[in-house]
C-alpha positions as a printed Julia matrix, in Angstrom:
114×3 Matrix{Float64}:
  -1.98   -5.64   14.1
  -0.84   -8.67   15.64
   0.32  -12.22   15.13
  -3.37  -13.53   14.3
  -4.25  -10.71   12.43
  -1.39  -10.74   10.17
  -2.16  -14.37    9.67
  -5.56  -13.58    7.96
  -4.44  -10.61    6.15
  -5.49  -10.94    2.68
  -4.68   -7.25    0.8
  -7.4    -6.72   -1.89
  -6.41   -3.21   -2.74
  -3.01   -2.26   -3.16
  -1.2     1.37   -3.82
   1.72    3.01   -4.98
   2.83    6.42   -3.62
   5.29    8.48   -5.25
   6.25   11.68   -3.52
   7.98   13.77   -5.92
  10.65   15.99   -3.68
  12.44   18.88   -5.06
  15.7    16.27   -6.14
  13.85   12.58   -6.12
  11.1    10.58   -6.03
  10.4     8.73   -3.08
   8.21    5.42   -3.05
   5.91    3.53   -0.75
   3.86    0.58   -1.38
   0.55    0.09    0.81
  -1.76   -3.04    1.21
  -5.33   -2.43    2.31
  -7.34   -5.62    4.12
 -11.15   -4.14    3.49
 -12.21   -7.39    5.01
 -10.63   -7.1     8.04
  -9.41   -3.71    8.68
  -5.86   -4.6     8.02
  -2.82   -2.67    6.66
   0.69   -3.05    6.28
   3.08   -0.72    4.4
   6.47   -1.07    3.1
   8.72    2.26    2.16
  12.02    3.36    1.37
  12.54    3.25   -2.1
  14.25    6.03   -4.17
  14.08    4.63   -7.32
  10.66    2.53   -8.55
  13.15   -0.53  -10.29
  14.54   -1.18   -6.49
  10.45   -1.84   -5.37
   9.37   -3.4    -8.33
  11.68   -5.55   -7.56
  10.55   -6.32   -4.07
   9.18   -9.07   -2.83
   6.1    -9.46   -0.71
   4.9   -12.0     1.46
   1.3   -12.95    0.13
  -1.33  -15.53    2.34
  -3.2   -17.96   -0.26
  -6.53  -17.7     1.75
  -7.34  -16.38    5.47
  -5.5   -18.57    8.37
  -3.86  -20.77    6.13
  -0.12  -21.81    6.95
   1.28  -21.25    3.27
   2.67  -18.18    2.43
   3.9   -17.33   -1.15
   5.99  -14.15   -2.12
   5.44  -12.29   -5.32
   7.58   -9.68   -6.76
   5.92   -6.0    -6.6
   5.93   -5.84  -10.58
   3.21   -8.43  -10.12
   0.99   -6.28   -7.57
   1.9    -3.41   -9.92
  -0.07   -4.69  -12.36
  -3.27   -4.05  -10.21
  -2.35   -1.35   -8.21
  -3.05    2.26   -7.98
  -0.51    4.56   -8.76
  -0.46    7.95   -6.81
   1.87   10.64   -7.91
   1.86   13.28   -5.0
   3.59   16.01   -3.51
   4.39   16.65    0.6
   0.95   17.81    1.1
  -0.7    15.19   -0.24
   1.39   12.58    0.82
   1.05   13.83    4.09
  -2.46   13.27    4.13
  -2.37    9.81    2.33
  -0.12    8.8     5.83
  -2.36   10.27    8.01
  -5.03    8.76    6.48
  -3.5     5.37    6.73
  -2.95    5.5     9.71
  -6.46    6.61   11.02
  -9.44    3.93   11.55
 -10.89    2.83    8.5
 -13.76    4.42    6.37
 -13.83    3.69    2.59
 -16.04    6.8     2.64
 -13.26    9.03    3.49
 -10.66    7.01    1.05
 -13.14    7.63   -2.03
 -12.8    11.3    -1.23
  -9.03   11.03   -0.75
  -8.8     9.64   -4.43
 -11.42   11.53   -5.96
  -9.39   15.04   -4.51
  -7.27   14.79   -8.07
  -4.55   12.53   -5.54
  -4.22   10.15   -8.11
């Protein structure tokens, strides 16, 4: 994605991936732009205080100049929470990684992912 298109990113879904290892969780926070075929991901967390405590750059409306940040306990609210393990995980990156199609997302989530 570049500068523009980061500009006019407004997430409207967001998700949280936990992928439960044999010792520790491990967590990931993704933000899907239906609208405009954005993503952006941010990962890294070992312990789901550390990202709720995150904060994350948010646009107030498409192409504006103002950016706000809210903390990830706000998103969390809202978002989906996915409890996986390496296989499934696996195939949540892949698929976010792939060109969109909500088609193939439903049947992600519907799999028993969530």
């Amino acid at each position: 994605m570049n500068r523009r298109q980061r500009n006019k990113f407004i997430p409207s879904t967001w998700i949280i991936a936990a992928k439960q290892s044999e010792a520790h969780a491990y967590y990931v926070l993704y933000a899907i732009d239906w609208k405009r075929g954005g993503r952006l991901s941010w990962e890294g967390w070992d312990q789901l205080e550390d990202l709720l405590k995150f904060h994350i750059p948010i646009k107030r409306k498409a192409g504006g100049r103002k950016t706000s940040s809210q903390t990830a306990a706000k998103i969390a609210k809202h978002a989906l929470f996915l409890h996986l393990n390496e296989a499934q995980f696996e195939e949540l990156e892949q698929l976010f990684y792939q060109p969109f199609s909500k088609k193939r997302w439903r049947a992600f989530l519907k799999g028993g992912n969530g």
